[in-house]
C-alpha positions in Angstrom: 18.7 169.8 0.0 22.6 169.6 -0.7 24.6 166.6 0.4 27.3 166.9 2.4 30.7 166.9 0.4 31.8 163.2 0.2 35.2 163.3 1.7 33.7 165.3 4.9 31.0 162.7 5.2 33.7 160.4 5.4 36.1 161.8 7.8 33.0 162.4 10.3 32.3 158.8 9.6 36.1 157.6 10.3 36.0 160.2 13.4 32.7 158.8 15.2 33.8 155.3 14.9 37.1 156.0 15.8 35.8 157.2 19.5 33.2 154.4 19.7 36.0 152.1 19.5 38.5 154.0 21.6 37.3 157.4 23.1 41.0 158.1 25.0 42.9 157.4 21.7 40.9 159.9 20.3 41.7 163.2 22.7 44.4 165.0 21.9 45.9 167.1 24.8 47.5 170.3 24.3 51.2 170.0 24.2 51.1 172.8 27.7 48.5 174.9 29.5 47.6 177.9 27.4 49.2 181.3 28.7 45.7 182.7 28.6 44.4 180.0 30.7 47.0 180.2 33.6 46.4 182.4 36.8 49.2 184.5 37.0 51.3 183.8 40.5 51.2 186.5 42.9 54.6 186.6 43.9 57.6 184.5 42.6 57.4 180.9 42.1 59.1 178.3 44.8 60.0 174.9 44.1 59.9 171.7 46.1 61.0 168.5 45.0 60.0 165.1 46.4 60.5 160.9 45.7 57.3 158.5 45.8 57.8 155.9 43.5 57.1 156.2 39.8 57.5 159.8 38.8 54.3 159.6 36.5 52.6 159.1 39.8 54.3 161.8 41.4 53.6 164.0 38.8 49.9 163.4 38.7 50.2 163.4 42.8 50.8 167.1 42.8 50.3 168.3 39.0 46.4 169.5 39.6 46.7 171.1 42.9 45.6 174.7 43.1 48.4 176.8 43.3 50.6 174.1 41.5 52.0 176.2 38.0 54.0 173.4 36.4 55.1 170.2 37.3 58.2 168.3 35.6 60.2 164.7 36.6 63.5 163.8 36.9 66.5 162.6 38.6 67.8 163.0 42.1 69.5 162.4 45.2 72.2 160.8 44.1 76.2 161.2 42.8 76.0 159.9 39.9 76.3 162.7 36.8 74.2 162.8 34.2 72.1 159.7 35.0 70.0 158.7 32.3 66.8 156.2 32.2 67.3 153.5 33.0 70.8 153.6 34.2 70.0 156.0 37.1 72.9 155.2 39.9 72.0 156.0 43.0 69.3 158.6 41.9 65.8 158.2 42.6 62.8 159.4 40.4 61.5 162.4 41.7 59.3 165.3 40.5 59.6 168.7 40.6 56.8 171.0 41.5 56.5 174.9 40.7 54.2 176.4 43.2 52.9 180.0 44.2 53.3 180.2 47.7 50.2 182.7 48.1 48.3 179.7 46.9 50.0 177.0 48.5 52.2 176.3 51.2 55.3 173.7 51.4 53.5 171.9 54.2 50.2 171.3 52.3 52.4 169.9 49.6 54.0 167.9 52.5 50.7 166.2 52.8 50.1 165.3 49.7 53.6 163.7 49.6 52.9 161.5 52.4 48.9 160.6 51.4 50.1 159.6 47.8 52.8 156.6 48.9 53.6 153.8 51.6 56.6 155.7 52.9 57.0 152.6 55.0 57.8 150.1 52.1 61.7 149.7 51.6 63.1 150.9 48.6 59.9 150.7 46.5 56.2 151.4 46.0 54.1 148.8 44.9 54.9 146.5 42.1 57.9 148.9 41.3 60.5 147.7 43.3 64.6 149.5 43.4 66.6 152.4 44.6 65.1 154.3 42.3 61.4 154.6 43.9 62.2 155.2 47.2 60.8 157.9 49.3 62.5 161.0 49.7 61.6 165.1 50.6 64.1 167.2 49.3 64.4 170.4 51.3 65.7 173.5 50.0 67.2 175.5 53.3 66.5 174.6 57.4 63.5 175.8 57.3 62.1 173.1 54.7 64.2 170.9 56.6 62.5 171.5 60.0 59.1 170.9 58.3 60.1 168.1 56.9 61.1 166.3 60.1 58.1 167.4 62.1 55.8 165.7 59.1 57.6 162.7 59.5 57.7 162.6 63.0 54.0 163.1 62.6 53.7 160.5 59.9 55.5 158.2 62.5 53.1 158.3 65.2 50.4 156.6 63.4 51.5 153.8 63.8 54.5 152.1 65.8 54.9 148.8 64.4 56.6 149.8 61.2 59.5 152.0 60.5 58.6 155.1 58.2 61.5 154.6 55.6 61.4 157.9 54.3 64.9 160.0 54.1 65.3 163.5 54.3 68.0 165.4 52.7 68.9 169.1 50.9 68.4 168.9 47.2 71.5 168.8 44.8 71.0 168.7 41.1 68.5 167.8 39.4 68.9 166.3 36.3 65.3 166.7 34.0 64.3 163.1 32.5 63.8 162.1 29.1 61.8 164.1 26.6 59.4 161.1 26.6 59.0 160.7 30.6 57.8 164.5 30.2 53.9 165.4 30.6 54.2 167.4 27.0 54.5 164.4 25.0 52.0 162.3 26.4 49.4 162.9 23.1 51.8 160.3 21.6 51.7 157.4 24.1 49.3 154.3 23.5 46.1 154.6 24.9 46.5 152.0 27.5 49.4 154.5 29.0 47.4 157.2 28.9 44.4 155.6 30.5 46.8 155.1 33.2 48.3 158.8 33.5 45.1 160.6 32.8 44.9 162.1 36.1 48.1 163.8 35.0 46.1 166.0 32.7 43.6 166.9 34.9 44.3 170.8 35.0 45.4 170.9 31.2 41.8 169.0 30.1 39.8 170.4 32.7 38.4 166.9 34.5 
């Protein structure tokens, strides 16, 4: 029986162990969903844009849904230009979201914006607290617009005694974050960050 050639025997070795020790270190996520692997829309894309707080949780909010293409974060909502992380003005962190509308509708993403946040805290969500997280659907025309009020209306109803914070208003710009806030680079953050943002890679890893 022939052994093994030594330097394979010892990369398997360093491999194995390597998982035991820390099995999320060791995936390595494609850099983008292969062509091959997309579904094709059926009609042009549309593109909604909304504010919940973190934009990693945003992003992992919507990036999984069917009918979702390709999600991306940035910087909106406010005057300032430019705005880069962390110096962000009056911006907030937002995510945009590329959607076939055969697939899925602007009000079903409407739901998921308002199931994924406390649109009642004030100027923040959960331990992140500033401008920058608060909660905003930006519209892209009056129709948008109109669905967006009725969903908050809706949103207000259950329940009286608190105030839902969230503001409506027409998309301006939107200035794309950082290369390193981007889903495509995630491979190369530490494994503790990853652990945290895994749902973000749901559709590219299949769980």
């Amino acid at each position: 029986m022939e052994l093994p050639n030594r330097g394979f025997f010892l990369l398997g070795l360093l491999l194995f162990f390597g998982v035991l020790v820390d099995p999320v270190a060791a995936i390595r996520f494609p850099e983008r969903i292969p062509e091959s692997g997309r579904q094709q829309p059926t009609q042009p894309l549309r593109v909604a844009f909304f504010a919940l707080g973190s934009f990693w949780r945003s992003e992992a909010a919507f990036g999984c849904l069917p009918g979702v293409v390709q999600t991306s974060v940035g910087y909106a909502g406010g005057t300032k230009t430019n705005p880069k992380y962390p110096n962000l003005g009056d911006h907030a962190e937002c995510v945009k979201v590329e959607y076939d509308p055969k697939v899925i509708q602007f009000k079903q993403l409407l739901d998921v914006f308002w199931a994924n946040h406390d649109p009642r805290q004030v100027f923040g969500q959960g331990p992140d607290v500033g401008n920058q997280y608060r909660s905003i659907i930006f519209t892209n025309g009056t129709l948008e617009a109109r669905l967006a009020a009725a969903s908050k209306e809706r949103e207000q109803t259950k329940s009286r005694s608190s105030i839902v914070t969230t503001q409506i208003q027409q998309i301006g710009t939107f200035y794309p974050a950082e290369f390193e806030h981007q889903i495509q680079v995630l491979p190369y953050f530490a494994p503790a960050n990853l652990r945290a943002r895994r749902k973000v890679h749901c559709c590219v890893i299949g769980i």
